[in-house]
Structures are given as structure tokens and as C-alpha cells.
C-alpha positions as CSV (number, residue, x, y, z in Angstrom):
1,X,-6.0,2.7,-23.3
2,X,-5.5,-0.4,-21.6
3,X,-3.3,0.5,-18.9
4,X,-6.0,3.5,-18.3
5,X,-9.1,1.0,-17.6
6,X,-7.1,-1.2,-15.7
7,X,-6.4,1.2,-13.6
8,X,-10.0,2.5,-13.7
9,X,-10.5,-1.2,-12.3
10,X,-7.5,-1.4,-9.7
11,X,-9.5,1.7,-8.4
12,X,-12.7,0.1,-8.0
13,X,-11.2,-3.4,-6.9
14,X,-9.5,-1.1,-3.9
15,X,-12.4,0.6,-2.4
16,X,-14.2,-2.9,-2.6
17,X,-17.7,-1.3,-3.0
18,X,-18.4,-2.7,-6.3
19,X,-15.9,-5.6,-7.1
20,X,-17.9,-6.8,-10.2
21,X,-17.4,-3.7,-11.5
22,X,-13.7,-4.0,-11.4
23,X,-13.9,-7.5,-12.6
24,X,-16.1,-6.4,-16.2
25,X,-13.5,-3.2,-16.2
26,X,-10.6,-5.9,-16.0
27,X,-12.0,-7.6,-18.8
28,X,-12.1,-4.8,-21.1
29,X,-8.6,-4.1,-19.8
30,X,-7.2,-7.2,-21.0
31,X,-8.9,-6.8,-24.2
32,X,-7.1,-3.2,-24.4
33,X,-3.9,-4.9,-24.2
34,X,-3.3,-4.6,-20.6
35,X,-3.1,-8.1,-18.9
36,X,-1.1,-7.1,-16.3
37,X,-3.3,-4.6,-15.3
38,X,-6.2,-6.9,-15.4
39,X,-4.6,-9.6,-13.5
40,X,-4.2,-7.0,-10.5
41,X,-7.7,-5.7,-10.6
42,X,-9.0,-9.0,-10.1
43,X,-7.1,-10.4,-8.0
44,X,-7.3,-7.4,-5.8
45,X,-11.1,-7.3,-6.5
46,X,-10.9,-11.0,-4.8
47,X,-9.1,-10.1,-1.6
48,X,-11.3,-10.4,1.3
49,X,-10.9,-8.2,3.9
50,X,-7.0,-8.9,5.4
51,X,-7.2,-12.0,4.3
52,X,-4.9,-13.2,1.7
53,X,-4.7,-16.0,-0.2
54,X,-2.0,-18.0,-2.0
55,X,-4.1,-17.3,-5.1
56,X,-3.9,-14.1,-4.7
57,X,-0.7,-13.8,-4.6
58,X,0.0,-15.9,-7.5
59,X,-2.0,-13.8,-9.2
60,X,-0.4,-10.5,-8.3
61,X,2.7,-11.9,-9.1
62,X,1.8,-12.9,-12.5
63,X,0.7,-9.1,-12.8
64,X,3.7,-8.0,-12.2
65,X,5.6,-10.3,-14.2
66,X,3.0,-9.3,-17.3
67,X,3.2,-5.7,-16.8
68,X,6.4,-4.6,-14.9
69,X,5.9,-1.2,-15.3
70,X,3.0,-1.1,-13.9
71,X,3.4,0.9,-10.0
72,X,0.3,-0.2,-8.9
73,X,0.7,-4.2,-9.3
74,X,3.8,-3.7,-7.4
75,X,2.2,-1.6,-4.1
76,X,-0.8,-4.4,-4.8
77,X,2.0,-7.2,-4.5
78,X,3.9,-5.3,-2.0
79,X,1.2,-4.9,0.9
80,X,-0.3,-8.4,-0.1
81,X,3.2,-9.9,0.9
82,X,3.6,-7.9,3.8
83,X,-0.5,-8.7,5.2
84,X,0.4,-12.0,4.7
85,X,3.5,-12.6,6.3
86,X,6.2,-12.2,3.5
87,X,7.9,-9.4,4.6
88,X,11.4,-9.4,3.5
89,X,9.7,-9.9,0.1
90,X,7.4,-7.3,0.4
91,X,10.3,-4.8,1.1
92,X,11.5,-6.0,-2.3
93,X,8.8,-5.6,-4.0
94,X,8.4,-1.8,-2.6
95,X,12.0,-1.1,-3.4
96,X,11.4,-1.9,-7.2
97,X,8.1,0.2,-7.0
98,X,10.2,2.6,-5.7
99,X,12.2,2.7,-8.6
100,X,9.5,2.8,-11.3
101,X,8.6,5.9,-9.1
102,X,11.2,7.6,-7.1
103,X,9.4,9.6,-4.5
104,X,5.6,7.8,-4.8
105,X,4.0,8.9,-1.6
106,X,1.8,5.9,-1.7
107,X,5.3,3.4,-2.1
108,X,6.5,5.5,0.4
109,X,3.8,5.2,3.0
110,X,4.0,1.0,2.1
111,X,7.6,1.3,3.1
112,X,6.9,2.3,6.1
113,X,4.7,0.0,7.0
114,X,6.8,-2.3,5.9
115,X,9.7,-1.4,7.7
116,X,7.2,-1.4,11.0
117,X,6.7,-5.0,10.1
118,X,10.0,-5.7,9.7
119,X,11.2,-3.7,13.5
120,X,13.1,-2.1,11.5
121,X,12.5,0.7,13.8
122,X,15.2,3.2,13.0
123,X,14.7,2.8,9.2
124,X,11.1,3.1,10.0
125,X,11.3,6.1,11.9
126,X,13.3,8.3,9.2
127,X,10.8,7.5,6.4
128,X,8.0,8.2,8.9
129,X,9.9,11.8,9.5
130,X,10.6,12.2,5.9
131,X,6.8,12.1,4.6
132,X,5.4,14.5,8.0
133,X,7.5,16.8,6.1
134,X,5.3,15.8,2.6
135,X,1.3,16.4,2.0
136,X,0.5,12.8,3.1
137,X,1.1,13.9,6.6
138,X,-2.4,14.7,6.5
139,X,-3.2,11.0,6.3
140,X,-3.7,10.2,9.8
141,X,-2.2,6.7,9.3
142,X,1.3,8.2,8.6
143,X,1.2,10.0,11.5
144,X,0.3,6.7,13.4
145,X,3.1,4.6,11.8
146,X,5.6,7.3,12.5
147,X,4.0,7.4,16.2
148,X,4.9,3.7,16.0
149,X,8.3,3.7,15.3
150,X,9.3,6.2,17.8
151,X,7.8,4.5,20.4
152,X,9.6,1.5,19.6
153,X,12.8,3.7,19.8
154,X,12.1,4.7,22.9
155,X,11.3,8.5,21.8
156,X,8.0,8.5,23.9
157,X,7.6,11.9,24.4
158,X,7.9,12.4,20.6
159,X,5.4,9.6,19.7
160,X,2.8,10.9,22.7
161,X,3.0,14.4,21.0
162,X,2.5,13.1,17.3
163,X,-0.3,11.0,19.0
164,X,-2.0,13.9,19.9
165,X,-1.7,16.2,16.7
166,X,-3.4,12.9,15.2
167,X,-6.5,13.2,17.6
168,X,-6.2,16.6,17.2
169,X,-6.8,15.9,13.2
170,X,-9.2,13.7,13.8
171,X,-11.3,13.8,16.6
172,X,-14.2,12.4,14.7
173,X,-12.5,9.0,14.2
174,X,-12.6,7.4,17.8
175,X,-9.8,4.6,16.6
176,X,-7.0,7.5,17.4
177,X,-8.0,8.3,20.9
């Protein structure tokens, strides 16, 4: 279908290693009947690095607007607002994610970045607790963020220990030490 080739394409657009494949993917999306889908492959495929650009945006935006089912032009949309600056926006944006899919790990984990973006340390803090307690606390960036916000509540024993069962997960990766 469609919606399966754009998401095919939103796959390759993310791991940026071959964005004109997402781009030809996108195409055939569109022509599938998927134009929301499409829209977020390529503009995704066009983000550079952390930069974002008003294009972009527009772009994502108009994805979402074409397909509003679609969870991953929302996270796309979501974490392009909050890289960019737009973060009471972004949390908006998550929130309806959110509600296309109650308990997403991946909407989850943009939420709390989010919410770090935001100081909305508390907040941030509970979401970080609640997915330790799900299998993305194996993603070391979880781990981080939820280091994060308890050191911003002050709980700096707790955020040293969580620090070291990330190096401890990691050793290899000497960004965590």
C-alpha cells in the first residue's frame, strides 16, 4: 500500500544513509495514495543534520494535515518543532501522536525530551521513570534524559547512579562517560 512505502521511505529518510532513496520511495508513495506520507519522507529526507528549516516544517505540517493518521508525521513534526525552537508546539504535536497511539514508546521517549526542553523537570522526570520501567530503557538515551531531569530536581544521587548503569551499558560509547 501507500501508507506501507511511505513508511518504507520515512525509514530510509531517518537513517539518512541513502536520502534519494527515500525521495524515489516517496514518489511511489504518493502515487499509492499516500501524500501525506510522502510529504514526511521528503521533507525528513531534506533535514540536514540538526538543522531545521522553515521549509521543513511547512512541509511536515502539510503531512500531517494530508494524512492525520499518520504517527510518524506527527513524531517527525514533533521533534522538528522542538530542534527548532517551537516547543510548546512540539508538546502538542506529541500529545496528538499520543493519541493516535496511546503508549508509543517512541512518542513517549519525544515527550520527554520535550518536556526536558520545556524544564518541565518534574513532568519530565515521571515519564523518564515510567519508560526505565518499559523495554526502551535499554536505549541509552532514555536513561540520559531521565538522568537529566533528576538532576535538574536536585535528586543527584539518583541521576549519578542512573549515570553509571548507562556507562555500565555502554562502555563502548565514550559520549556517556
Amino acid at each position: 500500500s501507500g501508507e506501507e512505502v511511505g513508511a518504507l521511505a520515512m525509514a530510509y529518510a531517518a537513517g539518512r544513509d541513502d536520502p534519494a532513496m527515500a525521495r524515489a520511495l516517496a514518489v511511489v508513495a504518493r502515487e499509492r495514495g499516500a501524500p501525506g506520507y510522502a510529504r514526511a519522507a521528503e521533507a525528513r529526507a531534506g533535514m540536514a543534520g540538526d538543522q531545521i528549516e522553515g521549509e521543513t516544517l511547512t512541509q511536515l505540517r502539510q503531512a500531517v494535515q494530508e494524512s492525520p493518521g499518520a504517527l510518524e508525521a506527527h513524531l517527525l513534526l514533533a521533534e522538528a518543532l522542538n530542534d527548532s525552537g517551537h516547543s510548546d508546539e512540539a508538546l502538542a504535536e506529541i500529545e496528538t501522536a499520543l493519541r493516535l497511539a496511546p503508549g508509543d514508546l517512541r512518542a513517549r521517549r519525544v515527550r520527554l525530551e520535550i518536556l526536558l526542553s520545556l524544564e518541565r523537570s518534574a513532568e519530565a522526570r515521571a515519564e523518564g521513570e515510567a519508560l526505565l520501567a518499559t523495554p526502551l530503557a535499554r536505549q541509552v538515551e532514555v536513561a540520559l534524559y531521565s538522568a537529566a531531569a533528576a538532576a535538574d530536581l536536585g535528586r543527584l544521587d539518583q541521576a549519578i547512579a542512573e549515570m553509571r548503569a548507562v556507562v555500565a551499558r555502554s562502555p563502548h560509547v565514550p559520549v556517556h562517560w
